[in-house]
C-alpha positions in Angstrom: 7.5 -16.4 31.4 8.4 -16.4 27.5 11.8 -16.8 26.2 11.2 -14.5 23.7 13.0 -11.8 22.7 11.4 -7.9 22.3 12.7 -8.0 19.0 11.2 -11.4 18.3 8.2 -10.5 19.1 8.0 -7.4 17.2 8.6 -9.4 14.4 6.2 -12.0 14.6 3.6 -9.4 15.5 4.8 -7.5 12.4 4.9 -10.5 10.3 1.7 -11.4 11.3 -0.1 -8.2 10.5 1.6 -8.3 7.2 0.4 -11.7 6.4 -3.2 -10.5 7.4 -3.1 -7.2 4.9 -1.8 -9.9 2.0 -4.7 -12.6 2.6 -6.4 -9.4 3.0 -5.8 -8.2 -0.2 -5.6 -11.4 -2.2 -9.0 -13.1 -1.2 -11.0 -9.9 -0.5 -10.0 -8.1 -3.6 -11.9 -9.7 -6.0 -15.4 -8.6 -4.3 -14.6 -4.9 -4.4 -17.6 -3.4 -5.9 -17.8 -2.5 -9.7 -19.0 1.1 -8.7 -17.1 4.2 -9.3 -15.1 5.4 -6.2 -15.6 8.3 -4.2 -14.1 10.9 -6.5 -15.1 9.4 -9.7 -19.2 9.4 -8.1 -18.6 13.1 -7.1 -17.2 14.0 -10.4 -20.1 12.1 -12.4 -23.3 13.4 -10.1 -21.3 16.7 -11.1 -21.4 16.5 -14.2 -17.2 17.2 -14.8 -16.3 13.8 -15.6 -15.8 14.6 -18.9 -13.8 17.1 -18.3 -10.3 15.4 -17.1 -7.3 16.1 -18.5 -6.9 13.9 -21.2 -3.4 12.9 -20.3 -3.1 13.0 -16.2 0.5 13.5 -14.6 -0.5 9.9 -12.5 -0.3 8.4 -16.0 3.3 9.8 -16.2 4.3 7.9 -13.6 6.8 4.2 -14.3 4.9 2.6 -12.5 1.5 3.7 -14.4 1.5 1.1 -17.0 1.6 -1.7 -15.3 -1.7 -1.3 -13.8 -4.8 -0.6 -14.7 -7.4 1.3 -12.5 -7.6 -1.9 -9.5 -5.7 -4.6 -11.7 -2.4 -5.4 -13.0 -1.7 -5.2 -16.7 -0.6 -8.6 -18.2 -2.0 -10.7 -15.9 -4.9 -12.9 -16.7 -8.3 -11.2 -16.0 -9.3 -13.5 -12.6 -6.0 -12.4 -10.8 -5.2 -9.4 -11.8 -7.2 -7.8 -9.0 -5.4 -9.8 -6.6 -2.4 -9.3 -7.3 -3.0 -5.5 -7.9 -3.9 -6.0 -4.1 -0.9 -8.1 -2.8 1.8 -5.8 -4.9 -0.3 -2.7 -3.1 -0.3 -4.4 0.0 3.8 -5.1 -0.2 4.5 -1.8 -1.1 2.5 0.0 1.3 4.0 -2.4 4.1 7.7 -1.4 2.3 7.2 2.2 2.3 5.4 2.0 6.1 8.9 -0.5 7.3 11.4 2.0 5.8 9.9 4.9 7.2 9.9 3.6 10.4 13.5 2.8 10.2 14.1 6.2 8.6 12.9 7.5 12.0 14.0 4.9 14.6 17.2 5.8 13.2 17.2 9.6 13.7 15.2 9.2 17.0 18.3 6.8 17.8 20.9 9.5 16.7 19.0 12.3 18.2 18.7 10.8 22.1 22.9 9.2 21.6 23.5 13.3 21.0 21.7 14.2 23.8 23.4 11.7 25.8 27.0 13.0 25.1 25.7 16.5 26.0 
């Protein structure tokens, strides 16, 4: 039988998958194909390529110049894909964590009020 806490677990399980998505992301990245993605295919075999707004709200967005398209501005040319991928990966995992606590906390405060009922 483990010694093991739930709560340990859950975090090396969490941790682990985390450190999967980052080597992931970091040796992976650099053999994404060159091609255009999905949309930007559609949109040339369309023909409306040409016909984006010149100044898109994404670009609007703080966070908007630091990258650019699948790499990070300011960074030398062989890692700046990489690291696109790593900062992507940590702030997917950050938005995912906070989320969850977001809910585990209601879900917490919901079931305690039912309780008192």
């Amino acid at each position: 039988m483990s010694d093991r806490t739930p709560s340990m677990k859950y975090r090396i399980f969490f941790l682990s998958g985390l450190g999967i998505a980052l080597a992931i992301a970091a040796l992976l990245s650099p053999f994404a194909s060159p091609s255009p993605d999905g949309l930007n295919r559609v949109a040339e075999d369309l023909g409306f390529v040409d016909k984006e707004h010149p100044e898109p709200a994404a670009q609007k967005l703080p966070f908007a110049k630091v990258f650019d398209g699948y790499a990070l501005r300011g960074v030398p040319e062989q890692i700046a894909t990489p690291v696109a991928g790593l900062v992507g990966a940590l702030a997917t995992f950050g938005v995912a964590w906070g989320l969850g606590k977001l809910v585990a906390r209601k879900s917490a405060s919901t079931i305690e009020l039912e309780s008192h009922d």
